[in-house]
N, C-alpha and C positions, 0 to 999 in steps of 0.2 A: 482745683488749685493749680497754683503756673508748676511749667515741669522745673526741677530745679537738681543740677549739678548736688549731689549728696554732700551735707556738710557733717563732720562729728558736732557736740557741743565744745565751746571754746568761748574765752572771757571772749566779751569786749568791751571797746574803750568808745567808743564813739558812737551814740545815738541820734537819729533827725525825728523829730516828732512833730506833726499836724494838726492842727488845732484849733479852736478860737481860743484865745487869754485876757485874761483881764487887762484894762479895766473895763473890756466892753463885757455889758451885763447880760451874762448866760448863764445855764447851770453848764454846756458845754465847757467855756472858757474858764470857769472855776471847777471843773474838775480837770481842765488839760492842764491850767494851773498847778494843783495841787500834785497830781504827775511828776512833773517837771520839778518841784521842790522835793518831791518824795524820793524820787532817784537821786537828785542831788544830793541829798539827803544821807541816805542808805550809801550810797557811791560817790562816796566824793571826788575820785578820780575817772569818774563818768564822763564825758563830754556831752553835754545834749545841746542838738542847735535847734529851737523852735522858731516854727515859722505859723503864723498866724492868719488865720482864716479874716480875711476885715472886709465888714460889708459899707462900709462906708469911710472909706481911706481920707485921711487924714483928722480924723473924729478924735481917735482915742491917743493920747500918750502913753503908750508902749513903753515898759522897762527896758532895760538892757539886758533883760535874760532873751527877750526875743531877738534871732537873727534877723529874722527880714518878716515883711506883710506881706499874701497874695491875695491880693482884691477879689475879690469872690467873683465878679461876672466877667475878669479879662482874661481870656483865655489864655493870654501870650506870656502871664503872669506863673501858670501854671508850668508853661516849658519854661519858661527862664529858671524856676524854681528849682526842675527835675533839672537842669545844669548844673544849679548853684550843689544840687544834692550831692548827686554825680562827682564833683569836683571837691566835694570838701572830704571826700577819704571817711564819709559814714560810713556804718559796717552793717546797720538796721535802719528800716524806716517804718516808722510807729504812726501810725495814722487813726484818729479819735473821728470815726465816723456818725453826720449826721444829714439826714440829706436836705435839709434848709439849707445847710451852712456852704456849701460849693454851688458854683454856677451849671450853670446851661441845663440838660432835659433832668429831671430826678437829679439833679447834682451830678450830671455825666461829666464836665469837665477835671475831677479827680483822676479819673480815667487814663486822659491824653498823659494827664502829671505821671502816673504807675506806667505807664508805658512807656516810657524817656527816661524811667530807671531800671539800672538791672539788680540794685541791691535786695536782699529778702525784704519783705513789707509782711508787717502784723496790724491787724486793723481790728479795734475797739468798735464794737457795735453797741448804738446807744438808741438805735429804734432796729426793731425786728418786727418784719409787718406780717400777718396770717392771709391780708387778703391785697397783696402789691398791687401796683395798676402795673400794666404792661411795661412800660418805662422803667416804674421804681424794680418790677423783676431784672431788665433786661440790666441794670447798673447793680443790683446786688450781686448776680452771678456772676457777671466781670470783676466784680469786685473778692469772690470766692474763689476764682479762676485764678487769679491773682497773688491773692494772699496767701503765706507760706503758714500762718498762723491768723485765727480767729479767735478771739476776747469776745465771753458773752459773762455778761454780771449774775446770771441767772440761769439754771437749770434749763426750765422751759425756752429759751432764745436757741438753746443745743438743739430741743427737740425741734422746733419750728422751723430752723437752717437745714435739718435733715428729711422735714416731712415735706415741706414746700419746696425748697431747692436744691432735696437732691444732695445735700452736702457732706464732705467726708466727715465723719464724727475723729476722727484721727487729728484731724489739724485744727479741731474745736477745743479751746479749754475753757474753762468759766474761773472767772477772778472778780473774787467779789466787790463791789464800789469800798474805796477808801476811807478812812474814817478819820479824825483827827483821837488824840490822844489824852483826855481829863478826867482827873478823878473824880468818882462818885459823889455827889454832894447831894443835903436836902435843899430841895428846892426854898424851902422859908429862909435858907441861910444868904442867898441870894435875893430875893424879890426886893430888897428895900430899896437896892441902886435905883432901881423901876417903880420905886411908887407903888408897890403891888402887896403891902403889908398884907395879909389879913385876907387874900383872896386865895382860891383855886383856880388856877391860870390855865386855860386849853390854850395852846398855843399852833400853828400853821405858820410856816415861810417859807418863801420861793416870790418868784416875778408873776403880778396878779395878773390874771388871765383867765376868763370864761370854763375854759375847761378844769379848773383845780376844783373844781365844785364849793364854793366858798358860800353862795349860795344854801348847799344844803348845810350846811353847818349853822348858817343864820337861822335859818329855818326853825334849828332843834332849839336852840336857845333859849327859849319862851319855857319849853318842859326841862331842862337841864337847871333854868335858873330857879324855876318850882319846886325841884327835888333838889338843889344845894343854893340857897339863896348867896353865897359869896362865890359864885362859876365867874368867872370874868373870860369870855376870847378873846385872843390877840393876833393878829394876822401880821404878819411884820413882810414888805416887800413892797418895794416900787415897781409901778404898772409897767407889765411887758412893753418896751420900745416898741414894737411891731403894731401892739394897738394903739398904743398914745399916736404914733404916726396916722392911725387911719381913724382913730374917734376920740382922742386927748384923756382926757383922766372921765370920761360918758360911763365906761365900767363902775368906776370905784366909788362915781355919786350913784350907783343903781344899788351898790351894796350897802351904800350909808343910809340910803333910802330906804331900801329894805328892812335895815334894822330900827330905824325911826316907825316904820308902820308897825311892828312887831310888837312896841315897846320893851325893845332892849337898846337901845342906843348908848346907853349909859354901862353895857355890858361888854361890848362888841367894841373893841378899839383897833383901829386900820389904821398901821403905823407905816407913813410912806418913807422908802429911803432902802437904799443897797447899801451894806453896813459889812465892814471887812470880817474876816474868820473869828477874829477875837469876840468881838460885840458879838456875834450870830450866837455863838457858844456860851455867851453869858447868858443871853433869852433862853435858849433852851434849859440848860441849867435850870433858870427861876420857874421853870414851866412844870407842873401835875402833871400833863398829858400831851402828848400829841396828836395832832387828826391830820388824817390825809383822804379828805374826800373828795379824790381824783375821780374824773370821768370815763377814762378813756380804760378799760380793761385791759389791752395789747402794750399797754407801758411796761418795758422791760427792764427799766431802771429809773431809782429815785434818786440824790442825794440827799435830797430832804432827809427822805425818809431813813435811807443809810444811817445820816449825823444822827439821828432822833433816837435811832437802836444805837451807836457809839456812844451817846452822852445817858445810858441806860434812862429811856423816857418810857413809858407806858405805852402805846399806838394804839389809836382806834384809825381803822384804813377802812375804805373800800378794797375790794377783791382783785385790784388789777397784781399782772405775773410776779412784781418784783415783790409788795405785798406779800403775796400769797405765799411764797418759799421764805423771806426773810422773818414772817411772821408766824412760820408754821410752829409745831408744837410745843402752843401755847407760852409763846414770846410776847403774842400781839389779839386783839382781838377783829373781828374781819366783822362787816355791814356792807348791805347790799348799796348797790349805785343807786343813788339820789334816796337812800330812805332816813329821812330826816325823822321819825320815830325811832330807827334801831340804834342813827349814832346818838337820840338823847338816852335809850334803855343803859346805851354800854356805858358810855360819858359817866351818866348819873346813877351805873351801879360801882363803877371805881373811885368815882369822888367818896359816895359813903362806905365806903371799904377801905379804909388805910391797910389793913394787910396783905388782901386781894393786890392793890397797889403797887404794894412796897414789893410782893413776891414777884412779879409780873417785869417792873423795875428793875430787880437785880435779875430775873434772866435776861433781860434785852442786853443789859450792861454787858453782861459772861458771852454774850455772842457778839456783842461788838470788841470785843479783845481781840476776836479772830478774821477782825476786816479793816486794821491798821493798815497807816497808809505803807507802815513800813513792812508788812505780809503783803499789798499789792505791788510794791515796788520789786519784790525778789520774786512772784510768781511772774510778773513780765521781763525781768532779767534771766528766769530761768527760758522763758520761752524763747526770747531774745536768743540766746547763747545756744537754743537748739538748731536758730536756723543759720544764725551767724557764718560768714564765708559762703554762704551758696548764691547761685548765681543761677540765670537764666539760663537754662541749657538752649547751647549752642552746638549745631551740626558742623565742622569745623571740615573744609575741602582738604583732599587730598595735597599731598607736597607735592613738588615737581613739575614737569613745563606738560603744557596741553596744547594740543593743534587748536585754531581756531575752528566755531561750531559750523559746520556746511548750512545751508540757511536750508529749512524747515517747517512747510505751508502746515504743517498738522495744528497746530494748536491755533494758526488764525482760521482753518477750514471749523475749527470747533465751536468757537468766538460766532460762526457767521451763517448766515439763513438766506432766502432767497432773497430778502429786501435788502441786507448790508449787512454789515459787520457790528453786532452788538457791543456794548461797552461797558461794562462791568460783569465781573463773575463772583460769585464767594466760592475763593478758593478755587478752583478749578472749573468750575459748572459755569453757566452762560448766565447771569441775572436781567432778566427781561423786565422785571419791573421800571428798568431805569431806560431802557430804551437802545436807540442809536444816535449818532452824532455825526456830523460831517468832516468833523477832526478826523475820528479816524478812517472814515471813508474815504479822505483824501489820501491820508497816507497809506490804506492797503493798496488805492489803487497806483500808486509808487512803486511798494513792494511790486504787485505784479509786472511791473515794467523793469524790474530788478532781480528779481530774482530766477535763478537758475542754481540745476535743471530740474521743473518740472514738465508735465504732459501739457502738449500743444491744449490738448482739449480741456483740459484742467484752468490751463493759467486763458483763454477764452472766456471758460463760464465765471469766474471768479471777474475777472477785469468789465466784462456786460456790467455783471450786477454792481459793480461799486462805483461804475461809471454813472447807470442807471439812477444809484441814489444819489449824487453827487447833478446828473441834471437836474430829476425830480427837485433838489433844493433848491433850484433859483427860480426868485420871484421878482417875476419882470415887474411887478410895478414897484417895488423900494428901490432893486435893479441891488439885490443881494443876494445872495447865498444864507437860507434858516441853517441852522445847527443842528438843534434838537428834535429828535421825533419817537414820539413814543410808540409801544410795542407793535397799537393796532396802527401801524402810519401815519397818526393825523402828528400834524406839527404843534410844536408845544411856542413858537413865537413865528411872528413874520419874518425877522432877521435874526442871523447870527451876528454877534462880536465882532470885532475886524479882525482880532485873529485869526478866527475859524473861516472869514471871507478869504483873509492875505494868505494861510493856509491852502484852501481849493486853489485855489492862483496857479500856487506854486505845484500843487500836484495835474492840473490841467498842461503847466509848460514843461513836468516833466513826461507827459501823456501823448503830449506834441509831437516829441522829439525820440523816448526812450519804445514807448508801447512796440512789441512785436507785429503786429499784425498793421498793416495801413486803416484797415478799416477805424481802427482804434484810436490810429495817429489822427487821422482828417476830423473824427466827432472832437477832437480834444483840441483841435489849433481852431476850429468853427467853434467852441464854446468861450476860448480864450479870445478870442476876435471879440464876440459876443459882450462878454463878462468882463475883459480887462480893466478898460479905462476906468471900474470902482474904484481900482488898487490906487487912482491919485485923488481918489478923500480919503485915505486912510492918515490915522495921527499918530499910531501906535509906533512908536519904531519897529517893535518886536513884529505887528500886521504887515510892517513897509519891506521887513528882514524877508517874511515870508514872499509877499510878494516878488522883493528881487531875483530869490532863487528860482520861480516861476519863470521870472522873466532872461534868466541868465539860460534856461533849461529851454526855453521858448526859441532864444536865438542860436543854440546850438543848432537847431533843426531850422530855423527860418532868419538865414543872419540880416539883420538890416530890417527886423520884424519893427514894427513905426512903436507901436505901444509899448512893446517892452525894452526898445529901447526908451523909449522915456522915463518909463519906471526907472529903469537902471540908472540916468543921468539924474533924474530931480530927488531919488531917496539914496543914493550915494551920496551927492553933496548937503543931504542935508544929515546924513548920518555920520558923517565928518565932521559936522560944523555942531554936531549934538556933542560930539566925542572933545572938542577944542573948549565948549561952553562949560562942559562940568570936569573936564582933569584938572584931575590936583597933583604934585609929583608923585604922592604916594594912591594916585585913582587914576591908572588911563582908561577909564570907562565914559560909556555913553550917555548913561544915566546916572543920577546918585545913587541909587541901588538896586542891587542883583533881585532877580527872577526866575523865572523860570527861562530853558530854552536859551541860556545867553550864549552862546556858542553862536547862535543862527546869528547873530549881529555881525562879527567879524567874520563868517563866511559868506554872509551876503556881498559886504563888501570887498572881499579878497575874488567871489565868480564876478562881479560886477566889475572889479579891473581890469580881470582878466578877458572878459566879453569887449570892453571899450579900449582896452588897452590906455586906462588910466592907472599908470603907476603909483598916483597917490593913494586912489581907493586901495590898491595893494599893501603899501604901505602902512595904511592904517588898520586895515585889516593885520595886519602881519602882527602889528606893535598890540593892540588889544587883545587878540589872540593869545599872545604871550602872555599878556598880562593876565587875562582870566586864567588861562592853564596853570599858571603860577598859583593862583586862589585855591583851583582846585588838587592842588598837590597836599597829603599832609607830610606830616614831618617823616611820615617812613617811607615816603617815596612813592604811597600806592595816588590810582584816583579818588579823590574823593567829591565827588556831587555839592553843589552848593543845594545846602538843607532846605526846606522847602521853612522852615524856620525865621532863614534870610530876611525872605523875602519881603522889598521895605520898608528894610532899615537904610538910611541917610548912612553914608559913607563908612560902612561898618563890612569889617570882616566876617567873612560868610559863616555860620554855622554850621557842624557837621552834619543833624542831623531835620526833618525825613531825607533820606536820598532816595533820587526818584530814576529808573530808568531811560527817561528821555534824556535829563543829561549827558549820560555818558554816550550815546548815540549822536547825538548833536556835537558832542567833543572829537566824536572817533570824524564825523563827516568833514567837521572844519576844520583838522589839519591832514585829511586827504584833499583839500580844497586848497591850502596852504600848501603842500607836498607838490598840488600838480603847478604851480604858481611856481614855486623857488626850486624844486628840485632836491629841497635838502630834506639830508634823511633824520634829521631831529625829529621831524613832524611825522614820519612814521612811527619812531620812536613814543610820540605821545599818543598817536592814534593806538597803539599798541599797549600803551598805558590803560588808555581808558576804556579799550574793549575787555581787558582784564577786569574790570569789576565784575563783569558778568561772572566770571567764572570764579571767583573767590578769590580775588585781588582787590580786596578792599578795606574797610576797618573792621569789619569783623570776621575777616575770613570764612564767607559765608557766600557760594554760589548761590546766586540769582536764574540763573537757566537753567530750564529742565530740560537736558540734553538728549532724554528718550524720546522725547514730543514736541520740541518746539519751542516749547513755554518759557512763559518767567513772572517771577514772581513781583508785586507790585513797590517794593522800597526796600529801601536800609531802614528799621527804626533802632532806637539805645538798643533795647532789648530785643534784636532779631529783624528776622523778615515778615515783613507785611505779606500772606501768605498766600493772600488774593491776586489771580493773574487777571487781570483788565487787557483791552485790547490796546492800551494805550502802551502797555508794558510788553506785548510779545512783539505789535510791529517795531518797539523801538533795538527787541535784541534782533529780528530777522532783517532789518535793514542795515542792523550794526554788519551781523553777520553776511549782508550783501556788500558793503561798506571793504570791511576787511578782505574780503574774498578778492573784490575788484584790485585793493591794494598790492596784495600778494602777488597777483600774476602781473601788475603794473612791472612791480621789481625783481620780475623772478628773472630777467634777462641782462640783470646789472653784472658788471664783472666781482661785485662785492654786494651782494644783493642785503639788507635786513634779514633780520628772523625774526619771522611774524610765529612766533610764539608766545604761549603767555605762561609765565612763572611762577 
């Protein structure tokens, strides 16, 4: 279960609940329905905002109890959601799980949603599986890890949470399916509305489908109708959506069929049509019996079957979990799966029993008193109210100013092996499944050209090997740089991306120029000789950003270098004339929308004027830079990363969240780029801003560096840190921290020098 900030119990006033509603036709949506009425109901000064599960957006006309729809397979539907959650001042989020009804693996994208809120979450389980496939495990236990509270309608769903997954039995309750509320009546007093004078009614509803065993119910017919010549069954439900879409109403002529070879056709009436709570309740009513000859044993809950014990009905079931508890001592009578003799033996020993009947009747009735919708509304209010106020616990940094961190090779020496520098971990550990990249092989071998002080012979072997893999990737005949390469070295494409090309670029011309040793210097200005001239097919601006810094790093060391000045001339002016095409007064941007990395844009062009001594590229660099730092300012003043969220939306303000450590790296670099440019000390100011995220200067006051080792952890999400250090995240805090270091001793000889502290 998520660790959570200890809450007392305490009312609350405002509910979000998850779910499919009517009118799309589920037994989900008609019980999250009934929910949602039920609390309303019981609580009238409850606030509930539902939001609805929709697999086919714009289908159904939604009431206005529902807030909004999230399309089942759009992911980006699901964080807009946890915003809209976030932002509406809920105090609980109630979520009615079933794993059709959410997109992506097992329904993993609910997931992403629980993760982008920090409010408590209770979550209604409406399948509990004994034997999951991998996936559906690996989404249930996020989803146990998660929730502050778990809803099972059934006994047995406790036990199976506990023997399969492990589950605290502490944060289990079981709340039994809802029922509606009608007084006992004889069925004969009923049946005339229906044409049903003079008959003994079985009666079955729900959405027809293969699995409800309808089938064996046909089957018994023949001996039920022998032993009470007036039995009549009635199946009342329109064919499940799912199958009408993949074989049209092919089911429900196999059942007419069936009952025509049988000769019972004349018995067996399949009434098509989804018929609101009223109508449903009037059938049952007219109905002698119930049947529930389900298939699937592991069904943990009916509503059927629920209504059928609320409207005190008889039940003959199959043995599946929810049966088996709601029907125990001698409420209901139980038959085996598919034995179309034992449900005619039961059927046709209660038809000629009226007292057997009637006894059987009035207890089902006496135990559906105790599964009103208005006893499930207060057991989930009570649940509600225990977790109410708590929160995702957060590690909350120390008060007060911090020296910046000394840069710290431990945790990329840990990340890295004799081939390169791996790129993912969970959680601290190296995950080799995923391989290496040339991303970050370009930038460790940066860092190595930056970082001090370590050991001559240390920062040697580290800069061979990242150089090594950074040769290794270029393939003379595309005349590219691959990216990806899995564990045992073979490569997973011919080419990389243009980023990960404009990327090597850029850490070749800082290799040129910066590398300690010559040896280092000469293999890196020979490969950029080599490799350069890619850098002018590149389209990407963000590949063309990278490139320039290559080439700005290139001419420090080789001024008047032919190719990179070229670079520098032809992706400056077109990266001004990108900036002039899409500003709006309220957008001095390059693009219509924010990315990743945007910081590199208005630092390419600020080295690039600085290199050419084009005042404009300065200038424009200068005015964008502002403008993005401006975005990523919030309102308390701290940095905040453009969310990875953003990313891709047309002229829209950034989102807060994922934040990702390379931003704030990229932020700290381009206004030390700005700073060596103008001179003013604002831009240390903001480079100081935004090295302070790392250390718990951010929105959630939550340090990002692991200041014993190196490390850092992979994002900002709503609820915490992403906990995973990637390699893409420690080089970006040890260059930050190479970054700030450089700045510090820039100004330590000012007569009024900054303080490069963080707060």
């Amino acid at each position: 279960m998520s660790t959570l900030e200890g809450a007392k119990a305490q009312q609350i006033n405002h509910l979000a609940l998850i779910g499919n509603y009517l009118p799309r036709q589920c037994g989900i949506a008609t019980f999250t329905t009934h929910c949602h009425q039920a609390m309303a109901a019981r609580y009238p000064d409850l606030r509930v905002d539902v939001y609805a599960m929709d697999d086919h957006p714009g289908r159904y006309d939604y009431p206005e109890a529902v807030t909004a729809t999230i399309p089942q397979h759009d992911l980006s539907a699901y964080l807009s959601t946890a915003r809209a959650i976030e932002a509406s001042g809920a105090e609980v989020l109630w979520v009615q799980h079933e794993y059709g009804i959410f997109g992506g693996s097992a329904g993993d994208h609910l997931l992403a949603l629980l993760d982008r809120v920090s409010l408590p979450v209770i979550v209604t389980l409406h399948t509990i599986l004994e034997r999951p496939s991998a996936e559906e495990r690996r989404v249930m236990e996020a989803l146990l890890r998660r929730a502050s509270k778990v809803i099972v309608m059934a006994e047995k769903g406790r036990e199976i949470l506990m023997r399969v997954h492990a589950a605290d039995p502490r944060s289990i309750v079981t709340i039994p399916h809802g029922v509606p509320d009608r007084p006992f009546l004889d069925p004969d007093s009923v049946k005339a509305r229906f044409g049903w004078q003079g008959r003994r009614v079985i009666f079955t509803f729900g959405l027809l489908a293969p699995n409800k065993g309808i089938e064996t119910m046909i089957a018994a017919m023949p001996a039920i109708v022998a032993a009470e010549p007036r039995a009549h069954y009635v199946v009342l439900g329109a064919t499940h959506p799912n199958l009408v879409a993949h074989e049209g109403e092919a089911y429900r002529e196999r059942l007419i069929a069936q009952a025509a070879e049988l000769g019972v056709a004349d018995r067996v009436e399949l009434i098509d049509g989804f018929v609101d709570e009223p109508a449903l309740l009037d059938y049952l009513q007219a109905s002698d019996i119930y049947a529930t000859p389900y298939h699937n044993p592991a069904q943990i809950t009916s509503g059927t079957l629920s209504f059928a014990v609320g409207m005190g009905k008889p039940v003959v079931s199959t043995p599946y979990v929810h049966a088996t508890e709601i029907l125990a001592d001698e409420h209901g009578v139980l038959v085996d799966f598919g034995d179309k003799d034992g449900f005619a033996s039961a059927i046709g020993g209660l038809l000629a029993d009226d007292g057997a009947r009637m006894a059987l009747a009035t207890r089902a009735y006496a135990r559906g008193r105790t599964m009103l919708w208005p006893c499930l509304a207060e057991g989930v209010m009570k649940a509600a109210e225990g977790v109410a106020g708590a929160r995702l616990h957060r590690i909350a940094t120390n008060a007060g100013e911090f020296a910046p961190l000394a840069p710290d090779l431990a945790a990329v020496e840990r990340m890295s092996d004799a081939t390169g520098m791996l790129q993912h971990s969970i959680y601290s550990i190296p995950d080799r499944r995923h391989g290496y990249c040339i991303d970050d092989n370009a930038r460790a071998l940066i860092l190595m050209c930056r970082i001090d002080p370590i050991d001559d012979v240390v920062r040697d072997k580290w800069t061979s090997i990242y150089a090594s893999f950074v040769q290794y990737a270029w393939n003379p005949d595309r005349r590219r740089f691959r990216n990806f390469m899995r564990f045992d070295r073979s490569w997973c494409e011919d080419e990389g991306s243009e980023d990960s090309n404009g990327r090597t670029l850029w850490a070749l011309g800082v290799a040129a120029t910066e590398a300690r040793e010559q040896k280092h210097r000469d293999w890196a200005a020979a490969m950029f000789d080599q490799t350069g001239s890619l850098a002018l097919e590149l389209g990407s601006p963000r590949a063309q950003a990278f490139a320039m810094l290559g080439a700005a790093a290139m001419r420090e060391g080789h001024p008047n270098h032919p190719i990179a000045t070229r670079i520098l001339e032809t992706f400056g002016e077109q990266l001004v004339a990108l900036c002039e095409a899409n500003r709006r007064p309220d957008w001095q941007w390059f693009e219509i929308v924010l990315a990743y990395d945007n910081a590199r844009l208005p630092e390419a062009l600020i080295r690039a004027g600085h290199a050419l001594g084009r005042q404009d590229f300065i200038a424009c660099g200068i005015e964008t830079l502002e403008w993005i730092v401006s975005r990523q300012t919030s309102p308390e003043g701290r940095f905040r990363a453009v969310g990875t969220e953003s990313f891709g939306r047309e002229y829209a303000e950034p989102l807060p969240f994922d934040q990702q450590p390379l931003e704030a790296q990229a932020t700290v670099e381009a206004c030390v780029a700005a700073y060596e440019a103008t001179g003013e000390q604002r831009w240390v100011e903001e480079a100081t801003r935004a090295y302070r995220w790392y250390l718990g200067g951010n929105d959630l006051g939550l340090p990002l560096a692991t200041a014993q080792d190196g490390g850092c952890f992979d994002g900002l999400q709503p609820t915490g840190l992403n906990r995973n250090q990637g390699a893409e995240s420690i080089l970006a805090l040890q260059l930050a921290n190479c970054a700030i270091s450089t700045l510090s001793k820039a100004t330590a000889n000012l007569a009024d020098p900054p303080r490069i502290v963080v707060a």
